[in-house]
C-alpha positions in Angstrom: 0.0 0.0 0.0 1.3 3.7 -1.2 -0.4 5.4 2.0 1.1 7.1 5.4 -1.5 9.0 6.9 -0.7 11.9 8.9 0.2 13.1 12.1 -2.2 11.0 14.9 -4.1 9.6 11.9 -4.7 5.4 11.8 -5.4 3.0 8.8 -7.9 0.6 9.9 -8.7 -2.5 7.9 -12.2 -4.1 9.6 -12.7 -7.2 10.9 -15.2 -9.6 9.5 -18.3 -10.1 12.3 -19.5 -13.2 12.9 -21.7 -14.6 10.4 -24.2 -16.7 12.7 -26.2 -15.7 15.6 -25.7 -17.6 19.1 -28.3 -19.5 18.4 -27.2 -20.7 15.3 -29.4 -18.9 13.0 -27.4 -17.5 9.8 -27.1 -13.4 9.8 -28.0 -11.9 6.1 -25.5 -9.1 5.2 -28.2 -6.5 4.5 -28.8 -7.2 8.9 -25.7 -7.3 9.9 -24.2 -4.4 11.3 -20.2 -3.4 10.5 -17.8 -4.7 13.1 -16.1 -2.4 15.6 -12.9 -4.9 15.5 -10.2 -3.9 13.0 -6.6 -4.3 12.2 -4.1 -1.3 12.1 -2.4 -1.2 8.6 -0.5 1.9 8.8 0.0 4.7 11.7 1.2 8.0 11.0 4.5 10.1 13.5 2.3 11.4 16.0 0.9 14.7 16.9 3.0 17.5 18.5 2.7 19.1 22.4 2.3 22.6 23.3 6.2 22.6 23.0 6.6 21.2 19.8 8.1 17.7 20.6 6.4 14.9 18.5 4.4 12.4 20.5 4.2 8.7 19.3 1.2 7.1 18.9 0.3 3.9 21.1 -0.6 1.6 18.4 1.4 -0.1 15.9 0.8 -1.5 12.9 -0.8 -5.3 13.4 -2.8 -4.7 17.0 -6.0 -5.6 16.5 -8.4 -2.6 17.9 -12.0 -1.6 18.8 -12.9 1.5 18.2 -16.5 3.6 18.2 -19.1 2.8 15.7 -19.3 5.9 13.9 -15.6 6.5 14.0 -13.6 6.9 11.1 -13.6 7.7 7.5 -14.2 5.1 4.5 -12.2 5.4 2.0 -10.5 2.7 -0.5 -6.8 1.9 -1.4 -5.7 -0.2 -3.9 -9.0 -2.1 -4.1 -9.2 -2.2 -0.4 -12.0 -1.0 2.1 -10.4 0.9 4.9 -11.2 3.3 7.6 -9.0 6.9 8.6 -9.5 7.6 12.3 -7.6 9.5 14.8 -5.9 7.7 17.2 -8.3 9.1 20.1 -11.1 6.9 18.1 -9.7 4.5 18.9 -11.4 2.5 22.4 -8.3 -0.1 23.1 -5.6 -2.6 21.8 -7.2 -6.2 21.8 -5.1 -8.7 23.2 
């Protein structure tokens, strides 16, 4: 992939949901609803402090992450669906 996002920016790649209910029953796609779980494909430097000194982001590429439901832009890359969020979208590091 050809993309570094920016300052405390993220590259998300979602995580497929589960395709069956609890119960067994089999979840069309037009019901389900998009997974919060995703994959971080690319991180940007970090964001600067009052003084100027760059801060490093807490995620890496590869840690799997839950962020908020409405977080994040779509966009697609090479053929692939992703999501741009700031790192402060993002809940926690699964795992």
């Amino acid at each position: 992939m050809k993309f570094r996002p920016l300052h405390d920016r993220v590259v998300v790649k979602r995580l497929e949901g589960e395709e069956k209910s609890k119960g067994g029953i089999i979840i069309p796609d037009s019901a389900k609803e998009k997974p919060q779980e995703g994959e971080v494909v690319a991180v940007g430097p970090g964001s600067r402090d009052d003084s100027g000194k760059l801060v490093a982001l807490d995620v890496k590429a590869g840690d799997r992450i839950l962020f908020g439901k409405w977080s994040g832009t779509e966009v697609k890359i090479d053929g692939q669906e992703l999501l741009i969020m700031k790192e402060s979208d993002i809940m926690g590091v699964v795992g």
